[in-house]
VEXDREN-2710 file (C-alpha; in Angstrom, 1 decimal):
% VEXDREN-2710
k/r/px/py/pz
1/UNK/9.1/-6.6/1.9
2/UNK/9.5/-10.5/2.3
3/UNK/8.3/-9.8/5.7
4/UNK/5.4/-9.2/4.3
5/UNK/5.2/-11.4/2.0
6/UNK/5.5/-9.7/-1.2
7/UNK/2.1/-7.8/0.1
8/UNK/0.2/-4.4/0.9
9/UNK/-0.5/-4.0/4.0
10/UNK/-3.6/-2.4/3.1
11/UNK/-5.1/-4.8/0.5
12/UNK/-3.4/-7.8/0.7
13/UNK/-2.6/-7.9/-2.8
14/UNK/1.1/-8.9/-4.1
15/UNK/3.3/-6.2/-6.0
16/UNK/3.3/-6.2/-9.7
17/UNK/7.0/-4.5/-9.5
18/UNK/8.7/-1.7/-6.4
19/UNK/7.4/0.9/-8.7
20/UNK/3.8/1.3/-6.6
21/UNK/5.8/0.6/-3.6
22/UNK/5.4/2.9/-0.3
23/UNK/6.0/2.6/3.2
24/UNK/3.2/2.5/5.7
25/UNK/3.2/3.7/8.7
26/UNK/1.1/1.3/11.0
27/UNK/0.7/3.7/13.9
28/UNK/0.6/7.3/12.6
29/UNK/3.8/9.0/13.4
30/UNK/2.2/11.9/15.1
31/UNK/0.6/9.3/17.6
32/UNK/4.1/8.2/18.3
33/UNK/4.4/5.9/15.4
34/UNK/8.1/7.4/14.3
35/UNK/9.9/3.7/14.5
36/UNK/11.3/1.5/12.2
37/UNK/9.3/-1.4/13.8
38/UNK/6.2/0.7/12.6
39/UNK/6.6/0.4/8.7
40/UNK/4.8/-2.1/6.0
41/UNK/5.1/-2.2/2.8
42/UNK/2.3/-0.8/0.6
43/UNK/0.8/0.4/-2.6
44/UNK/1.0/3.7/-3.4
45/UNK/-2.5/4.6/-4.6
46/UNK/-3.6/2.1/-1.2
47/UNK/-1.6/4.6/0.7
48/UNK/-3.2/7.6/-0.9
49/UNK/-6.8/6.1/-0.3
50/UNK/-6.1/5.5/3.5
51/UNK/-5.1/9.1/4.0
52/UNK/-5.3/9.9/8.0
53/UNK/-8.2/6.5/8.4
54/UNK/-7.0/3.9/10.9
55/UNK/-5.6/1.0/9.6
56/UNK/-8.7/-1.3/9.9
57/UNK/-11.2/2.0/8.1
58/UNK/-9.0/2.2/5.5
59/UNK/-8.7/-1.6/4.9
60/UNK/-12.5/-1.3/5.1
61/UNK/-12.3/1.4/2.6
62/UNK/-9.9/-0.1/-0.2
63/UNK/-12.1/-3.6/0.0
64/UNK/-15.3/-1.6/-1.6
65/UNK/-13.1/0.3/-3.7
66/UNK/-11.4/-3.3/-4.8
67/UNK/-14.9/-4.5/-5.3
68/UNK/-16.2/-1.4/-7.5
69/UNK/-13.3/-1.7/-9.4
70/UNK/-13.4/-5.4/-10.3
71/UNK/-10.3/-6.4/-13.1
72/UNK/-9.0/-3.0/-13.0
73/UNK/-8.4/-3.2/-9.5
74/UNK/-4.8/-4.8/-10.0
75/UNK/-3.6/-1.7/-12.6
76/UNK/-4.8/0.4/-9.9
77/UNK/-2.9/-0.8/-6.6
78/UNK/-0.3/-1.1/-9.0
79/UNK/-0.1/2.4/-10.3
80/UNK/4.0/3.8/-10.4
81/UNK/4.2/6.3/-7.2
82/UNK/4.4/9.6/-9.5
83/UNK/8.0/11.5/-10.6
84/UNK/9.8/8.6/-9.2
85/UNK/12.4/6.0/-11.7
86/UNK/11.2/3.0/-12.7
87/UNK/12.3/0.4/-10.3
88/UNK/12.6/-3.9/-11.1
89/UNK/10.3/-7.0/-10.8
90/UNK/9.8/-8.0/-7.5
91/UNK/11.2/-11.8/-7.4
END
């Protein structure tokens, strides 16, 4: 995660807390993308939205959903990745 910055891959924004917390495969595994080298960290709900888009679509994609959203935007990247525990702050 410091890697990254604190940041989604997808939107660039920092996480609130590791509860919206995914991995990201960069490379789809079923194009060969199986390695450790090929994870980012990302939101959950950015994730979801991305689906089976490239990486540079679906950052296309979750920039006009960040800009219909306005404020709410944050609450929504930052939504808890459901049935899992609550996890800490990120420092």
């Amino acid at each position: 995660l410091s890697r990254w910055e604190n940041k989604c891959i997808l939107c660039g924004e920092e996480f609130d807390n590791l509860d919206s917390l995914t991995r990201e495969h960069l490379i789809p595994k079923s194009l060969e993308g199986g390695t450790k080298d090929n994870l980012a960290p990302s939101h959950y709900n950015c994730n979801q939205l991305r689906g089976m888009m490239s990486l540079i679509d679906a950052m296309v994609a979750i920039d006009r959903h960040k800009q219909r959203l306005g404020t709410l935007f944050q609450s929504w990247c930052n939504t808890p990745v459901p049935n899992r525990r609550p996890q800490r702050k990120v420092a």
